[in-house]
C-alpha positions as CSV (number, residue, x, y, z in Angstrom):
1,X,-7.8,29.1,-8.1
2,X,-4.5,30.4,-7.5
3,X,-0.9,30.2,-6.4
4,X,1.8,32.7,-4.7
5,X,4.9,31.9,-7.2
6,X,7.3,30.1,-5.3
7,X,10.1,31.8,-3.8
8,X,13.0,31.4,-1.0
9,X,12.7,33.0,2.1
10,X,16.2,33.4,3.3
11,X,17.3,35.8,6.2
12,X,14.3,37.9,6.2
13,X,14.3,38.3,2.2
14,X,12.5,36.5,-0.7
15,X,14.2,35.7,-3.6
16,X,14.9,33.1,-5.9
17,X,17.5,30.9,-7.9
18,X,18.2,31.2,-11.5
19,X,17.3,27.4,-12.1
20,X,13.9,26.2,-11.8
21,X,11.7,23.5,-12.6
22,X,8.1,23.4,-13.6
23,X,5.3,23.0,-11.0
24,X,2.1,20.5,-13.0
25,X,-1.3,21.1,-11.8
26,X,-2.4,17.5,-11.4
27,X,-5.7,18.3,-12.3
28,X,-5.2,18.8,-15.9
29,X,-1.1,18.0,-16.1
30,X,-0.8,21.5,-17.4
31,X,2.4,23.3,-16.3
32,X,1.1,26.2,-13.7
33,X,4.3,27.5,-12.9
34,X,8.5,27.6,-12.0
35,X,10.2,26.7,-8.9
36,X,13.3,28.1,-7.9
37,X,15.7,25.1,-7.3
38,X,17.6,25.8,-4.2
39,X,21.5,25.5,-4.3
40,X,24.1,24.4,-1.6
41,X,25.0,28.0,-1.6
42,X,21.5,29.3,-0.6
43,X,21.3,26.2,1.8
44,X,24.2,27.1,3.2
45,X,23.2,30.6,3.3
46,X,19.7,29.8,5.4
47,X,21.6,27.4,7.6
48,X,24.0,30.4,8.5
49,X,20.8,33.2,9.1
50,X,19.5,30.8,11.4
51,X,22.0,30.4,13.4
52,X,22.5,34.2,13.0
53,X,19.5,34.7,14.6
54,X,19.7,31.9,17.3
55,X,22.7,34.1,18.6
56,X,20.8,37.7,18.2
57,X,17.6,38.5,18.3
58,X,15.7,35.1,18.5
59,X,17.9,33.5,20.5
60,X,16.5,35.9,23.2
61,X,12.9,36.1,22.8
62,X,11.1,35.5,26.3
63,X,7.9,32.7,25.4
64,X,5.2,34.9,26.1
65,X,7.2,36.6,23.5
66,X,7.5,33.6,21.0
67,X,4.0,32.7,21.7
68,X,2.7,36.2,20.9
69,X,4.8,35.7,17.4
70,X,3.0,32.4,16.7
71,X,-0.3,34.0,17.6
72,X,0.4,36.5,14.9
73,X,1.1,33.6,12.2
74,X,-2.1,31.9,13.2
75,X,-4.4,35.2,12.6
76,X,-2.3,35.9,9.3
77,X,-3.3,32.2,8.0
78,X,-6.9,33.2,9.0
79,X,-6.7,36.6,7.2
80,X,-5.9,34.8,4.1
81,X,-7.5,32.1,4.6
82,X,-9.5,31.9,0.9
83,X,-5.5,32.4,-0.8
84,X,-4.4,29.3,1.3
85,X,-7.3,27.4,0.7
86,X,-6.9,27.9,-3.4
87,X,-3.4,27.4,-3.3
88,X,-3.8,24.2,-1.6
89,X,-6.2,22.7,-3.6
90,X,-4.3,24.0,-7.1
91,X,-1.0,22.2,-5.8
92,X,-2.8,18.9,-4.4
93,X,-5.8,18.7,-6.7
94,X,-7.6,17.9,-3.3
95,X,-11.2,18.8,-2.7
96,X,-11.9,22.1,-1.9
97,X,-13.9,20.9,1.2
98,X,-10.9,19.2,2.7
99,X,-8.2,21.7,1.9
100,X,-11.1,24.2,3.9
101,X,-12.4,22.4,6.6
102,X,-8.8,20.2,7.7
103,X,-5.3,21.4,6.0
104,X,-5.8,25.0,6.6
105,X,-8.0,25.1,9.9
106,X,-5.2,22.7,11.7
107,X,-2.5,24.7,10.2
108,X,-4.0,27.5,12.1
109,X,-4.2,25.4,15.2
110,X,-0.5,23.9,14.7
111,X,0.4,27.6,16.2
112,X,-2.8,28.5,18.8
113,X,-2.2,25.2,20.4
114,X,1.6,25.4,20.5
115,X,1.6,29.3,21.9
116,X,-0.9,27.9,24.5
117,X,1.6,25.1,25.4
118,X,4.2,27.2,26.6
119,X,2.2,28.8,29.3
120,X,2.4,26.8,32.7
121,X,5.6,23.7,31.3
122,X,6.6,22.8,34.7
123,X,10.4,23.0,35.8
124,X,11.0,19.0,36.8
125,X,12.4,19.4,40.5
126,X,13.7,17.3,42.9
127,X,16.3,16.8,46.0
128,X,18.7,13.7,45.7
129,X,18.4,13.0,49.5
130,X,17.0,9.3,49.0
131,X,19.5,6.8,49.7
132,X,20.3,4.6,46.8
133,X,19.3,7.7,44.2
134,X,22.1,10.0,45.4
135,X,25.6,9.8,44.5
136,X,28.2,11.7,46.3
137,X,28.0,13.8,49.7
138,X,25.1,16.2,50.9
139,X,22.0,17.2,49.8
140,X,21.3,18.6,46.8
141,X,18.1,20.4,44.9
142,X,18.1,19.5,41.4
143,X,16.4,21.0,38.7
144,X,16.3,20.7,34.7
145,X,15.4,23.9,32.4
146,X,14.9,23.1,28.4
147,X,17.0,25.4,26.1
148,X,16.7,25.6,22.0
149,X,18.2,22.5,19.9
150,X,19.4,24.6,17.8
151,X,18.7,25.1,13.7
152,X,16.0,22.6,13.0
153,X,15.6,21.7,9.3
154,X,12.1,20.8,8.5
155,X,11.6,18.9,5.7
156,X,7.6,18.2,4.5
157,X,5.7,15.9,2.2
158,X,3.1,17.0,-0.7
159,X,0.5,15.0,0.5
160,X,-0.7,17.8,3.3
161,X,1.7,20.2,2.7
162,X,0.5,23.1,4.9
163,X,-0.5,21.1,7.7
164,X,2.1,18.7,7.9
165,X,4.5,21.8,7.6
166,X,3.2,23.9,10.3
167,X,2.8,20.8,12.7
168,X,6.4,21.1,12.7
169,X,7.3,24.8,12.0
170,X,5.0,25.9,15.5
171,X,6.7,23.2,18.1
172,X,10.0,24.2,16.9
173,X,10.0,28.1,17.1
174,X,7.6,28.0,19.9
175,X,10.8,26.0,21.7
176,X,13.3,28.7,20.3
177,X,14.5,27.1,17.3
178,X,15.5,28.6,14.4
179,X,14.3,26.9,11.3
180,X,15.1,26.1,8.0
181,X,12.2,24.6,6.0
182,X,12.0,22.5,2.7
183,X,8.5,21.4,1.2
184,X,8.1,19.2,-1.4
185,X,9.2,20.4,-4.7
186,X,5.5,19.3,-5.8
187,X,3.6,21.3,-3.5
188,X,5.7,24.8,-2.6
189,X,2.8,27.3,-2.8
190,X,1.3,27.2,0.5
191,X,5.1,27.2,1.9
192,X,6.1,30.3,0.6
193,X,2.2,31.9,1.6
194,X,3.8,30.9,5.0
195,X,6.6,32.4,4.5
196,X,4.9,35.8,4.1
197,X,2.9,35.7,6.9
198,X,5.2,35.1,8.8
199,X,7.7,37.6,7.8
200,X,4.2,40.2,8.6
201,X,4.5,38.4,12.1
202,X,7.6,40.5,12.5
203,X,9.8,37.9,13.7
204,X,13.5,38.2,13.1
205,X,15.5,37.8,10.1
206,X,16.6,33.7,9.9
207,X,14.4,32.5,13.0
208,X,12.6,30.6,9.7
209,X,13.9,30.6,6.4
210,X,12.7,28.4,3.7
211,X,14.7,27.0,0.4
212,X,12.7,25.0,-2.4
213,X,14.4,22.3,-4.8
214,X,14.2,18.4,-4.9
215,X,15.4,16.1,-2.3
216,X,18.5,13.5,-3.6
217,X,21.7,15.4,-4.8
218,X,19.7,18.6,-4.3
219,X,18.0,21.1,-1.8
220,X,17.2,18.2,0.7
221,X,20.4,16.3,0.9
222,X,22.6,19.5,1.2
223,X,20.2,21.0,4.4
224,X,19.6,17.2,6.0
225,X,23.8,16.7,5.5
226,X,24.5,20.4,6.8
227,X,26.7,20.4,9.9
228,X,25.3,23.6,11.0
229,X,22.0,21.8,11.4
230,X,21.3,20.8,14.9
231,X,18.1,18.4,14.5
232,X,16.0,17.0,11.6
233,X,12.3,16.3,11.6
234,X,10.8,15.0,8.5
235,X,7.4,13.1,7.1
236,X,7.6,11.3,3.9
237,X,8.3,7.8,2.9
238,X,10.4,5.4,4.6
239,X,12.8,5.3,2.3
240,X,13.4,8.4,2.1
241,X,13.6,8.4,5.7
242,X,16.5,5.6,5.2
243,X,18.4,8.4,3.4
244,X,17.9,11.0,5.4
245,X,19.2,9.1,8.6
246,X,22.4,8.5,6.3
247,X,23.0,11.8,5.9
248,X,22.4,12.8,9.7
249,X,24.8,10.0,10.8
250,X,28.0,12.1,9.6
251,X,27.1,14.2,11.9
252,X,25.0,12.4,14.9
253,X,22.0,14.8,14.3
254,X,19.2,14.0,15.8
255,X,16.2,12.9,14.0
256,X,12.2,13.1,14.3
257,X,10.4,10.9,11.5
258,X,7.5,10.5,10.3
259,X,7.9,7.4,8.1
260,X,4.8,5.5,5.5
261,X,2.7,2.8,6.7
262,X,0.3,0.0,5.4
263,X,-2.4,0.8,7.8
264,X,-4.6,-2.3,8.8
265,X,-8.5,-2.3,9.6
266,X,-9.8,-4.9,12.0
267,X,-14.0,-5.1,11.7
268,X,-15.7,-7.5,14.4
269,X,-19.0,-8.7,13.4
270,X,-20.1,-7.0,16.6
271,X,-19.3,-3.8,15.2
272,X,-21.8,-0.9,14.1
273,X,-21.8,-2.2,10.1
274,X,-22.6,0.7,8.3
275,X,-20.3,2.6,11.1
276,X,-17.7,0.4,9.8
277,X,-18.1,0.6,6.4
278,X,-18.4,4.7,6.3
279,X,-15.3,4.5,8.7
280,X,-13.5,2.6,6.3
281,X,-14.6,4.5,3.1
282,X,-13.1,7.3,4.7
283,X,-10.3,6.0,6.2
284,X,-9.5,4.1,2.8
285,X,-10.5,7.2,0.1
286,X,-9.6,10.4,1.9
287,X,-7.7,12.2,0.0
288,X,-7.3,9.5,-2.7
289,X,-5.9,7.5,-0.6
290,X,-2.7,9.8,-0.1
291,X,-2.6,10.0,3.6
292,X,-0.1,8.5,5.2
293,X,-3.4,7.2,7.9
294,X,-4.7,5.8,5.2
295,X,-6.4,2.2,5.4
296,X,-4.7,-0.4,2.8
297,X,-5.4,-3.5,4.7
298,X,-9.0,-4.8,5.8
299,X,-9.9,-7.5,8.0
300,X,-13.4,-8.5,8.7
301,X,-14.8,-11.2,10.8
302,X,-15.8,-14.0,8.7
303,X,-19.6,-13.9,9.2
304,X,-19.9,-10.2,7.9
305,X,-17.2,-10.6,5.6
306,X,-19.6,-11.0,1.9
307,X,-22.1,-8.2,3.3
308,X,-19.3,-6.1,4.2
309,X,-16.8,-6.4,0.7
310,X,-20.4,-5.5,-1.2
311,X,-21.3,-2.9,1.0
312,X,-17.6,-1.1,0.4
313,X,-17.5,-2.4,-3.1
314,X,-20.5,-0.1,-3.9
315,X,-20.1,2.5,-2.1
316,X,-16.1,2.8,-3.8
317,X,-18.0,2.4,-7.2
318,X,-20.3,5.7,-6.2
319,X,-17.6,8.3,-5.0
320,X,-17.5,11.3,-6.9
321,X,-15.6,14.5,-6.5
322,X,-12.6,12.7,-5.6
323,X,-8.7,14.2,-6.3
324,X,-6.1,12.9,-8.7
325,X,-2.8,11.6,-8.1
326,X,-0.2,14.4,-7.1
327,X,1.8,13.3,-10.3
328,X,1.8,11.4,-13.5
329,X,4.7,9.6,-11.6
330,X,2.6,8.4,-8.6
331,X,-0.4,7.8,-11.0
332,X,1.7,5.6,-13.0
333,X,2.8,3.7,-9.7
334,X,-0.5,3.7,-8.5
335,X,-1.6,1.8,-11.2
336,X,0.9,-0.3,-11.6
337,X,-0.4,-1.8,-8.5
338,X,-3.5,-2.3,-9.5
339,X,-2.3,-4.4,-12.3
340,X,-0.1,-6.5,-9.9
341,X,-2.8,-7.2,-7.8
342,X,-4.9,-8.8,-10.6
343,X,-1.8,-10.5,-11.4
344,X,-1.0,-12.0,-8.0
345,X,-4.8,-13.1,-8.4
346,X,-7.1,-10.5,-6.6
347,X,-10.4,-10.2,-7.6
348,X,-11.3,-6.5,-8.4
349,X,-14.2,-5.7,-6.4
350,X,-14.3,-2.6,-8.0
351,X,-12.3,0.4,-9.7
352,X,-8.8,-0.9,-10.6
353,X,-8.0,1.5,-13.3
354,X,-7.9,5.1,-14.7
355,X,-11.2,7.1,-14.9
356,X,-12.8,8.9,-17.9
357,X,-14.3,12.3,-17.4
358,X,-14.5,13.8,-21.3
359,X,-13.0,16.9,-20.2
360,X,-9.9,18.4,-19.0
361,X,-9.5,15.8,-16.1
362,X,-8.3,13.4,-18.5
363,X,-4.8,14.9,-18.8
364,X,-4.8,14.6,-15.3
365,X,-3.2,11.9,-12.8
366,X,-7.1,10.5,-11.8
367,X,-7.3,6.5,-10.8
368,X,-10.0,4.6,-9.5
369,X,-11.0,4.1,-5.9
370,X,-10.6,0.5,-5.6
371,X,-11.4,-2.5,-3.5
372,X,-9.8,-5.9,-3.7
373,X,-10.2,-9.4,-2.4
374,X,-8.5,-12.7,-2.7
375,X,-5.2,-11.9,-2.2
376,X,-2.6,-14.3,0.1
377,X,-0.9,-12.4,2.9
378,X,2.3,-12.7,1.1
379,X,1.5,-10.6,-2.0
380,X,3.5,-7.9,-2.7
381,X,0.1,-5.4,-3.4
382,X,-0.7,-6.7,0.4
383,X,2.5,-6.0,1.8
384,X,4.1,-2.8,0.2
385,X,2.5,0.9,0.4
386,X,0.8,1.9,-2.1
387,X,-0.5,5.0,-1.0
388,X,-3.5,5.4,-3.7
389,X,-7.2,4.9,-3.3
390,X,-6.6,1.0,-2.7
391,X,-7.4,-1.7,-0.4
392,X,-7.6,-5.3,0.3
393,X,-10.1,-6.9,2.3
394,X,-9.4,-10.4,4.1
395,X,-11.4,-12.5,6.4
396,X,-10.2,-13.8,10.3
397,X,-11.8,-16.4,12.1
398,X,-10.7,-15.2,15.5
399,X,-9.5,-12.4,17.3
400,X,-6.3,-13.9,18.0
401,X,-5.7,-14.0,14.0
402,X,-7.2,-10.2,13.7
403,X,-4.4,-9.3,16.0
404,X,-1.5,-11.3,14.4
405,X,-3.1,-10.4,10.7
406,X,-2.3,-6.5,11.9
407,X,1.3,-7.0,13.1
408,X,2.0,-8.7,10.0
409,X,4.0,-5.7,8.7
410,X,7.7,-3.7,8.9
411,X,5.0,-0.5,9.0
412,X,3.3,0.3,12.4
413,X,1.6,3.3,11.7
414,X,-1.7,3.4,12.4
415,X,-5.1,1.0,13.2
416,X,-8.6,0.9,13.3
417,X,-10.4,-1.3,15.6
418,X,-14.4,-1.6,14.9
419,X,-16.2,-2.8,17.7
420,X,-19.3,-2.7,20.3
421,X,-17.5,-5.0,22.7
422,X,-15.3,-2.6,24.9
423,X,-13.4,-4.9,27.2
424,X,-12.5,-6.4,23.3
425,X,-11.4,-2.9,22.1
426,X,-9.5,-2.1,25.9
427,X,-7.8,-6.0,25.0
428,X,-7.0,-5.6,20.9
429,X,-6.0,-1.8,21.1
430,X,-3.0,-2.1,23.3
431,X,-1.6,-5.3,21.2
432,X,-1.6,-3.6,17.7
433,X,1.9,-2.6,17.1
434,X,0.8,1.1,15.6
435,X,1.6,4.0,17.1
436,X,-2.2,4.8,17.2
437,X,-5.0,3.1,17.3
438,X,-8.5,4.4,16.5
439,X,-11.8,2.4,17.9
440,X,-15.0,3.2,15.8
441,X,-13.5,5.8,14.5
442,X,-10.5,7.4,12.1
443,X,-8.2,10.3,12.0
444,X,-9.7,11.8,15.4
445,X,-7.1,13.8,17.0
446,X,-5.9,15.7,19.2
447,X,-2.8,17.7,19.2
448,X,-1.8,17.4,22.7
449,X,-1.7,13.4,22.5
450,X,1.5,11.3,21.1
451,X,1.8,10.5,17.6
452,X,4.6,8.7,15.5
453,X,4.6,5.3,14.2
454,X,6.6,2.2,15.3
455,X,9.1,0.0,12.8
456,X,9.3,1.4,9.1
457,X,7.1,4.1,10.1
458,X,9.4,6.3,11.8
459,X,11.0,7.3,15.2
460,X,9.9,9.2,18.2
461,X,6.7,11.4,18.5
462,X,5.4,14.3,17.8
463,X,2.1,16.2,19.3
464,X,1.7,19.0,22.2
465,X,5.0,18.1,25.0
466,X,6.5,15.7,23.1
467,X,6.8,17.6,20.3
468,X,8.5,20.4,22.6
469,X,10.6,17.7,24.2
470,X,12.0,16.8,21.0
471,X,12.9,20.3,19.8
472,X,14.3,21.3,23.2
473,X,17.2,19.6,25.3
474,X,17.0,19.4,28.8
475,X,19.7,20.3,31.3
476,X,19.5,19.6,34.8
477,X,21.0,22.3,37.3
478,X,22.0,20.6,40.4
479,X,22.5,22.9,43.2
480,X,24.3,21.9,46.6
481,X,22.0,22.3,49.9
């Protein structure tokens, strides 16, 4: 496997910083690589080529024209699609499979979809001749066209890195933006393949332009704090979300986030069991757990409750193949979790540790997939994000508690409902306070439909319209008749 070494992409140009950092494989904790550590001058450099570029070239790109550019980016992502597959996975640790058959493939669909979307967006029109709506004299036609925010600064996690990137990077230039990006500092690999492809794509110098670095004090706070930026979208944590929004308050930049979430399960004894439990083995282990979808909290109606803990006990005991933590950091968290839990007095159902492989694994950031039961409502393993291959399961007695056992949160992120009773899923859905809600199923999407979570999880939404609505700003024309 391999990696492109990690390099800005300012103003049409790669190039990098005399300070770096080292990039760990998390595989075998071995250092792979350096990372060039962005400074405020190189931020400030990136801010000024986008907006450069807003006011030349870019700035004046027709959308059949933008969409042919991010048509370009998508079949350059499928050219190379083996080098952003390896890179993926040697950033992540991540299972081949998934880096090949979800990060990369939806990366490549971030930019179809989004070049399709700007064919056929209505113009919103309308006369002011109803009494009580009009205000002045005479008849008017009123209209509202959408023009560019501005410079967007995109800032993604390490979790999905590509994906997450490009769910961002396509909405913004296909709505003119000019962009400048920052991935993690864990994961920059796939970033800077981006960055190539689209510098093929021919699109002009600063329409995107990406810096690498850390976040605090560093790469992130100087482009989130930047008064040349006009609007921030992010995904990561919540509080780093908390920080971010401090930063954009100097300025009153608008903000799209993406925040964390502690994701509940409900599973009615109606429901298709082993649906339920492969749903929730997946919706719990993806990814080791280090999806922000991810399922933390189960609740299962009491009469299935014993069959069901065994049932995902041993089938979390048999997974193989599974990823490592993206740092020795998150590993250590991770696992300091697990021995909270059996503090607070869970019983380990199975995992709770660190596995042993006998080879080269062993250096790596590797925990358990692992299940746990008997914890009150008010423990902290219950109540704060762990975001590792973890969760609790908890029995209900009626659907009324399901419901208030879900809400029981400052995350609203994202639910799964498992049930044959439809007028119950039409009933429970609606009253989870997530911004999605999956029935008898998990992480089915499609781009055109809202997503975004509610409380700690973030603000506003993103997917197909209203992730063009966010990076665009209307302005109604009103025209006397």
């Amino acid at each position: 496997m391999g990696r492109s070494a990690p390099a800005h992409y300012v103003a049409g140009t790669f190039r990098t910083t005399g300070d770096t950092f080292p990039l760990i494989d998390p595989a075998d904790g071995s250092v792979a690589g350096r990372v060039p550590e962005a400074t405020r001058e190189i931020v400030d450099e990136a801010v000024r080529a986008a907006r450069a570029a807003l006011d030349g070239g870019w700035g004046a790109t027709p959308a059949e024209e933008r969409a042919a550019a991010l048509r370009r980016i998508a079949d350059g992502i499928q050219a190379r699609f083996d080098e952003f597959v390896d890179a993926e996975v040697a950033d992540t640790g991540k299972p081949r499979e998934l880096a090949a058959t979800v990060d990369i493939p939806r990366a490549i669909g971030n930019f179809r979809a989004y070049a399709d979307l700007l064919y056929g967006r209505p113009e919103r029109a309308y006369t002011t001749s109803v009494p009580g709506w009009s205000v002045g004299t005479g008849q008017a036609l009123n209209y509202s066209v959408r023009r560019p925010l501005g410079v967007v600064a995109i800032i993604s996690p390490w979790n999905l890195p590509l994906l997450l990137l490009t769910w961002k990077v396509a909405p913004a230039l296909a709505a003119g933006n000019a962009v400048v990006a920052k991935p993690s500092e864990e994961t920059p690999s796939t970033a800077t393949l981006l960055a190539s492809v689209i510098d093929q794509a021919g699109l002009p110098e600063g329409a995107f332009n990406l810096v690498h670095g850390h976040g605090s004090d560093a790469a992130g706070s100087f482009l989130t704090g930047h008064p040349g930026v006009d609007a921030i979208a992010f995904t990561g944590e919540s509080a780093t979300g908390s920080a971010i929004m401090r930063n954009a308050a100097a300025n009153v930049t608008p903000v799209s986030f993406e925040l964390g979430g502690k994701n509940p399960a409900l599973v009615f004894a109606d429901a298709d069991f082993e649906a339920a439990v492969d749903g929730t083995v997946r919706s719990a282990f993806t990814h080791s757990g280090q999806i922000c979808l991810c399922t933390e909290r189960v609740y299962v109606d009491r009469p299935i409750f014993e069959e069901f803990v065994a049932a995902l006990g041993e089938r979390a005991r048999k997974l193989d193949g599974y990823g490592p933590m993206i740092s020795a950091q998150h590993r250590d968290k991770v696992l300091s979790y697990y021995r909270l839990a059996v503090e607070e007095g869970a019983t380990v159902v199975a995992g709770g540790g660190a596995p042993s492989f006998g080879d080269g694994r062993d250096n790596g950031f590797y925990v358990e997939p692992t299940v746990l039961t008997g914890l009150p409502e008010t423990a902290r393993t219950v109540r704060e994000e762990v975001f590792g291959p973890v969760c609790h399961v908890a029995p209900f007695d009626t659907e009324e508690e399901a419901v208030a056992l879900a809400n029981d949160s400052v995350y609203g992120l994202a639910a799964t409902v498992w049930t044959r009773d439809l007028s119950r899923a039409h009933r429970v859905a609606p009253r989870v306070e997530t911004g999605i809600v999956w029935v008898n199923c998990w992480n089915l999407r499609d781009l055109r439909t809202p997503f975004g979570g509610v409380k700690a999880s973030g603000i506003g939404r993103e997917g197909g319209e209203y992730s063009l609505d966010f990076f665009s700003e209307p302005v109604n024309v009103c025209i006397q008749i």
